[in-house]
C-alpha positions, 0 to 999 in steps of 0.5 A: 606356717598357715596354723600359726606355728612355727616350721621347725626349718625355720633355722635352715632356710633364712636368707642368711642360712641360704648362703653355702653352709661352712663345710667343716658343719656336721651338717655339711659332713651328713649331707656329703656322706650321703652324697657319696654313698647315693652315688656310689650306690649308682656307679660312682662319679662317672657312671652319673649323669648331671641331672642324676648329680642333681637328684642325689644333691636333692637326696644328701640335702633333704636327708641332712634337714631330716636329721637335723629335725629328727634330732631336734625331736630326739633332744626333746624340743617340739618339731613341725611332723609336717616339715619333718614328713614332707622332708622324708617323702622328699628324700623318698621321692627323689630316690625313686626318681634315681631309681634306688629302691629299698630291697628287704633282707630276708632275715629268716633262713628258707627251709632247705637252707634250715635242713641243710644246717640241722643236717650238717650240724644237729645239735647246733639246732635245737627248737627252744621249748616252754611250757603255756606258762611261758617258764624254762623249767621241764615239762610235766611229767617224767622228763624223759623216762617214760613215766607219766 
């Protein structure tokens, strides 16, 4: 690297590493799942055309890299965040590119959904109540007998 460190890629892309990787690695496993899991995502193998093909090859190599590094980093070992972020918008770019987009999950149920159930099943929604202190016990008071 220009700043005198070391590029955590460099184990993957020496001249010796660029020769077509040993299928049976867990390398070679990642990048083939998620070759088949970008094109499933897109039709399946028909449904693709070659420069798609080319495009989830970019996606199942840089993803494979990433998490080779990211599990560098997981093992404690340092790693170049330049190389392991310029991996991620490389994985990210191409994704667009094929035109897969993250939609968000809408974890939270919308309010009718939240009636409809409060109506069908009312004791199975109960709002969870705590005092300021943030303690489970009973509110001050008489819990429930009128009296102050």
């Amino acid at each position: 690297m220009a700043d005198g460190r070391t590029s955590t890629l460099a184990p993957f892309t020496t001249a010796a590493r660029l020769t077509p990787i040993d299928g049976r690695t867990r390398l070679a496993r990642v990048v083939r799942h998620v070759r088949r899991e970008v094109t499933l995502a897109l039709g399946g193998p028909d449904a693709i055309s070659p420069q798609q093909r080319l495009l989830i090859q970019q996606v199942a190599e840089s993803e494979a890299l990433r998490r080779a590094v990211f599990a560098i980093a997981a093992s404690g070992e340092p790693i170049s965040i330049a190389d392991y972020t310029n991996l991620a918008a490389t994985t990210q770019r191409a994704l667009r590119t094929l035109g897969i987009r993250r939609v968000p999950k809408d974890a939270l149920p919308t309010l009718h959904e939240y009636l409809a159930a409060a109506s069908r099943q009312p004791e199975a929604v109960a709002v969870p109540r705590s005092d300021a202190a943030g303690s489970d016990a009973m509110p001050a008071g008489d819990g429930g007998t009128g009296e102050p």
